[in-house]
C-alpha positions in Angstrom: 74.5 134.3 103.4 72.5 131.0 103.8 73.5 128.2 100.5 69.5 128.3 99.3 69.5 132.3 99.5 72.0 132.4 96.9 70.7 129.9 95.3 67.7 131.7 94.6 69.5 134.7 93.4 72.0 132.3 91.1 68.5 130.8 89.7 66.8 134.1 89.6 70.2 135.6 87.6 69.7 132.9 85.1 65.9 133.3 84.2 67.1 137.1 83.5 69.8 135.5 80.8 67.3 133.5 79.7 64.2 136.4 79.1 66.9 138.5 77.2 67.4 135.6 74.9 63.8 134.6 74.3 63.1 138.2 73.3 66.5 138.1 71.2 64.9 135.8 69.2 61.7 137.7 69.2 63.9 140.9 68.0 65.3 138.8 65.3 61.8 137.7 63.5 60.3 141.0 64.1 59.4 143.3 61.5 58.1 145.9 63.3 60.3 148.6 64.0 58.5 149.8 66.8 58.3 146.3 68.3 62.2 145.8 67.7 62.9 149.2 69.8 60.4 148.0 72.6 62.1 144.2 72.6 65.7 145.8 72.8 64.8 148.3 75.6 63.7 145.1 77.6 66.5 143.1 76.9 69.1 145.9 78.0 66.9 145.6 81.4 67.4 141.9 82.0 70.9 142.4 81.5 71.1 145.0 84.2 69.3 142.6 86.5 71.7 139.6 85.8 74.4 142.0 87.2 72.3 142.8 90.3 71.3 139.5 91.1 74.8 138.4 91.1 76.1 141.1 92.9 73.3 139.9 95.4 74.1 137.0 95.3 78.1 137.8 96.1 77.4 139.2 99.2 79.0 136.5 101.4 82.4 137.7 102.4 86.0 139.3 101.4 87.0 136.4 98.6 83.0 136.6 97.0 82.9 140.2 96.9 86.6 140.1 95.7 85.2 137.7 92.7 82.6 140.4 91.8 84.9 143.6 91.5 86.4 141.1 89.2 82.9 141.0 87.4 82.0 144.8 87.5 85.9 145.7 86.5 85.4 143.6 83.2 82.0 145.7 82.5 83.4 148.6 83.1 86.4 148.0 80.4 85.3 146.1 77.8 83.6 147.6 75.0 80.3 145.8 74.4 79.3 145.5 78.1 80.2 149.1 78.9 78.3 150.3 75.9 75.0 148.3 76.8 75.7 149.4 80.4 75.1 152.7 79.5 72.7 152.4 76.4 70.3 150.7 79.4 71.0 154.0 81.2 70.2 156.1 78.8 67.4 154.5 77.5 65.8 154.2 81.0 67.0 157.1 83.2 67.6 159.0 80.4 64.6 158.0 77.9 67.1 159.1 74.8 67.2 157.0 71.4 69.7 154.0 71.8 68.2 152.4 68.2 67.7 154.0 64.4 66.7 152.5 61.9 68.4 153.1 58.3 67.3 152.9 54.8 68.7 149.5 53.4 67.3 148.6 50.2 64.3 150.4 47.4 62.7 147.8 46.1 60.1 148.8 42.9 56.6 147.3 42.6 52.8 148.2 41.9 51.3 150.3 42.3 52.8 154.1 42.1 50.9 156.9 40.4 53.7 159.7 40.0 50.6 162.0 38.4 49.3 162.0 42.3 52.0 164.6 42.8 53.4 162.9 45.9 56.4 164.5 46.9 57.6 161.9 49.7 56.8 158.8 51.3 57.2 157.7 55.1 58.5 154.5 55.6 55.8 152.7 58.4 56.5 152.3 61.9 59.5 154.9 62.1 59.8 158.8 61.9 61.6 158.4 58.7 60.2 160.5 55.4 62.1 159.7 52.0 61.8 162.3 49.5 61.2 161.1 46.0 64.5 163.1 44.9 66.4 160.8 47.6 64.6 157.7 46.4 65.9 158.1 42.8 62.3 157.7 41.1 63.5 159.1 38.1 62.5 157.4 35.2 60.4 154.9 37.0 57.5 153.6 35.3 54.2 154.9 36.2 52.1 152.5 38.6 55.2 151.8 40.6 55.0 151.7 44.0 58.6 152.4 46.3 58.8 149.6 49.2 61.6 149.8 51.4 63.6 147.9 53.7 65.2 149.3 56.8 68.3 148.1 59.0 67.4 148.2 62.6 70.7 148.9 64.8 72.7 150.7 68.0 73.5 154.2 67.8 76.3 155.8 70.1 74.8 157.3 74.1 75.7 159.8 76.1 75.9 159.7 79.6 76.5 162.5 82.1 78.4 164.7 78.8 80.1 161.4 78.0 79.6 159.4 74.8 80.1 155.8 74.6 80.4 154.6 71.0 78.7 151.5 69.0 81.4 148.9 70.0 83.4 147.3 67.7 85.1 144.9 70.1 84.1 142.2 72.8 86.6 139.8 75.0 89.8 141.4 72.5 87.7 140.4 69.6 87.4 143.0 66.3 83.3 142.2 65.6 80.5 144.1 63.8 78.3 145.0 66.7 75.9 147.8 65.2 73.4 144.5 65.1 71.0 144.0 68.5 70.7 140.6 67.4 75.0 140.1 67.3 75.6 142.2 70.2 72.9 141.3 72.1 73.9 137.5 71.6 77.8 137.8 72.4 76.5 139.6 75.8 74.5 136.6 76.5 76.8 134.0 75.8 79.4 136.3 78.2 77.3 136.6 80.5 76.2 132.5 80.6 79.8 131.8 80.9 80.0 134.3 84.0 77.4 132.3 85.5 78.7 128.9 85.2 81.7 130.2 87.1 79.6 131.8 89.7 77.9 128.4 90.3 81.2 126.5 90.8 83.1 129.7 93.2 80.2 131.2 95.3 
């Protein structure tokens, strides 16, 4: 392969690292779960691409090619690339939910009417209906109104009938990965460090 051809695909590899991390920080400040979801789907896509354009760009004989099963062995064993290896599969391929959001915090304020007779509440931008039993509203002062805060993080997939779990673990590191932002960041900073090698051995 001609020195400017990989080049281009080194070059091309690193705008994909750096798209997933603009919109990492996009997914961070958003508070729209719906935007979050959309932001996290995208970013699992330029990851896939940084591992094709380096693959691409490995193409140049025994020892490259040799440097890249090194690469793709790594994915395939540890426990946060696997996992967004396949949540990008199953959210693409598979169009299956690779994101919930959970209840976090009730927070009281004005104004709630409980003589309305409203049984339940949805909580904007997500499928989620909290019934007034489940929001503890006993005893809460009339003109109240319940706002609530949601946690936006991975689920487990499920690829051809086999699950892959939220991981809990990156480069033999115990770490709480249930966060996009978290896991989403460690992968990048991998994945920058894989490139700098890549520029220095291919």
């Amino acid at each position: 392969m001609e020195r400017n051809k990989k080049v281009e695909l080194l070059f091309r590899a690193e705008n994909e690292l750096n798209a997933a991390q603009a919109k990492l920080a996009e997914l961070k400040a958003s508070t729209r779960f719906s935007e979050a979801d959309r932001l996290w789907s995208e970013i699992l896509t330029n990851l896939q691409r940084f591992y094709t354009r380096l693959q691409q760009a490995s193409k140049d004989g025994a020892k490259t090619e040799a440097w890249f099963g090194r690469i793709k062995k790594k994915r395939s064993v540890d426990p946060l690339l696997l996992y967004l290896q396949q949540a990008r599969h199953a959210d693409e391929h598979l169009e299956l939910q690779v994101t919930e959001t959970v209840i976090d915090t009730l927070i009281y304020s004005k104004p709630y009417d409980p003589a309305v007779g409203m049984k339940s509440f949805e909580i904007p931008e997500t499928s989620i209906t909290i019934s007034l039993d489940e929001a503890k509203l006993v005893n809460v002062e009339p003109h109240t109104k319940v706002e609530v805060k949601g946690k936006f993080r991975l689920v487990p997939v499920t690829n051809r009938g086999v699950k892959y779990p939220v991981p809990a673990e990156h480069n033999g590191i115990i770490m709480d990965l249930f966060d996009p932002v978290n896991a989403g960041g460690h992968a990048i900073g991998y994945l920058r460090s894989t490139l700098e090698e890549a520029t220095t051995f291919l």
